[in-house]
N, C-alpha and C positions, 0 to 999 in steps of 0.2 A: 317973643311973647305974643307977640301977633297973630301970629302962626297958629298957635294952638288954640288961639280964641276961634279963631275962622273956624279953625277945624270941628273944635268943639258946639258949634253955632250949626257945622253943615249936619253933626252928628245928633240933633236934637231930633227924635219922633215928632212925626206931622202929629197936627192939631187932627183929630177924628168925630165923625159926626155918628153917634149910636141912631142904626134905624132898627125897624122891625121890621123884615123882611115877608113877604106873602109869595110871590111868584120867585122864586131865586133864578132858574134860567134865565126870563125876561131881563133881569137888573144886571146879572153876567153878561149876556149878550148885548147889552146896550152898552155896557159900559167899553167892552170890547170893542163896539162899533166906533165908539165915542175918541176914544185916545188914537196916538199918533203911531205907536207900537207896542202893540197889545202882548202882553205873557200870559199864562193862565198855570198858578202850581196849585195841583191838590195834594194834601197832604206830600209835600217836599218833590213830586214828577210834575214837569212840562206838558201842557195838555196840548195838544195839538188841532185834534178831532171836535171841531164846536157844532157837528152836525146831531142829530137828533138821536143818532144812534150810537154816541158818543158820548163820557162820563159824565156831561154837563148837565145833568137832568134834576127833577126835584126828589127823587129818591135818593140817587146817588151823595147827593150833596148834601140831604140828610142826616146819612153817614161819613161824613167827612170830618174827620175834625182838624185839618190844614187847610187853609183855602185862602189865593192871594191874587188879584190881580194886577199887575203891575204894567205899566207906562213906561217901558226903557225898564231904569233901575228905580223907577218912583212907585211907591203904592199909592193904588186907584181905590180899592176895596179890598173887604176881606173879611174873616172870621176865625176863632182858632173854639177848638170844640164842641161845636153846634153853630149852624146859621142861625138860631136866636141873637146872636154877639156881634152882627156883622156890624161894619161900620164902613164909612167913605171919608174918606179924607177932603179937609173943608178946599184943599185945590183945586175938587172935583165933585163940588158941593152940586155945582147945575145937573148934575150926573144923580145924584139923591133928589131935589127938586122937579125935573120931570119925571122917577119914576116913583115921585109919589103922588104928582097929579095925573099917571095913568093909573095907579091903585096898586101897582105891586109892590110898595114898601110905604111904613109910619117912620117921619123922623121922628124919633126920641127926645129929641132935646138940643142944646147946644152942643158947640165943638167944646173936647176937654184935650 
């Protein structure tokens, strides 16, 4: 019985903080900078290239409608069909809070 409660405890979706995003590279790249082992999936491929000439840009991610960064196996941020939706999870809440006293994202609201 134990067991499955843990289990079911590890299996619950993190708490997410809705922002509004203005610079999307800036808030990717920071966040990338920020965690201990960075992933980047857009739309379901591994992104490798976080240079300037690489898919991480404010057009491309535009058009995106998969988009994940992850810490190991943790989600960091992310958005699923438009970066209007994006959202940070409240673990990596300091990660929304400085970039939106640099101006490139509005938090929205609470975590839900």
């Amino acid at each position: 019985m134990f067991g499955w409660f843990r289990r079911k405890k590890q299996e619950r979706k993190a708490e997410l903080i809705p922002v509004s995003p203005k610079n999307y590279r800036s808030i990717v790249l920071h966040a990338v900078a920020t965690v201990a082992d960075p992933k980047v999936y857009m739309d379901g491929c591994l992104i490798t290239d976080l240079s300037e000439r690489g898919p991480i840009t404010q057009r491309r991610l535009k058009k995106c409608t998969n988009f994940v960064v992850r810490n190991g196996g943790q989600d960091v941020l992310g958005f699923h069909d438009h970066p209007r939706e994006m959202w940070i999870t409240v673990d990596y809440g300091e990660i929304a809070e400085f970039c939106e006293k640099e101006g490139w994202l509005k938090i929205e609201g609470t975590a839900s």
